[in-house]
C-alpha positions, -999 to +999 in steps of 0.1 A: +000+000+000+011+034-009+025+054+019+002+081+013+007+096+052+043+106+044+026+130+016+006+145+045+037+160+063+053+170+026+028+189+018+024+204+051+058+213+048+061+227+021+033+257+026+053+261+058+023+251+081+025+232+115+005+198+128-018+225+150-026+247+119-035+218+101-059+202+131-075+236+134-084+239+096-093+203+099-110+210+130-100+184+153-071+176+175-034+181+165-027+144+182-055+135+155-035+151+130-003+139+140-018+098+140-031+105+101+009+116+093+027+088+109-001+066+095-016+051+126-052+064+114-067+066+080-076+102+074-115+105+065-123+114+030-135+148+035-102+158+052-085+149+024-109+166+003-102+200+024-064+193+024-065+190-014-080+222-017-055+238+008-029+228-012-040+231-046-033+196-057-061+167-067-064+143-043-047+117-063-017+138-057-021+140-019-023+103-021+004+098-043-013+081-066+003+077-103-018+067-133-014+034-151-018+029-186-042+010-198-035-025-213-040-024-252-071-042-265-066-071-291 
């Protein structure tokens, strides 16, 4: 399984934002937060949804998900 949760921190990272910013946009917890980043909890759907617009990336991207190309039809 992708390591999706390791995305979570890059991202946070990168627009210079801490565990606590992120828990109070997501509005719950930052030991909630912190769980979804070292992957000890799946992060719901609509967080992901709300982090993906923080960011400006498609969730695919959050998740680290690459497309695969389809197999050729005989």
């Amino acid at each position: 399984m992708n390591s999706y949760f390791k995305n979570l921190k890059k991202f946070r990272e990168n627009a210079g934002l801490t565990q606590s910013d992120i828990a109070h946009i997501l509005q719950t917890r930052q030991e909630q937060y912190s769980k979804y980043e070292l992957g000890k909890r799946e992060i719901p759907v609509h967080h992901l949804i709300t982090l993906s617009i923080l960011y400006d990336v498609s969730v695919d991207e959050l998740l680290g998900l690459k497309r695969r190309p389809k197999k050729e039809q005989k």
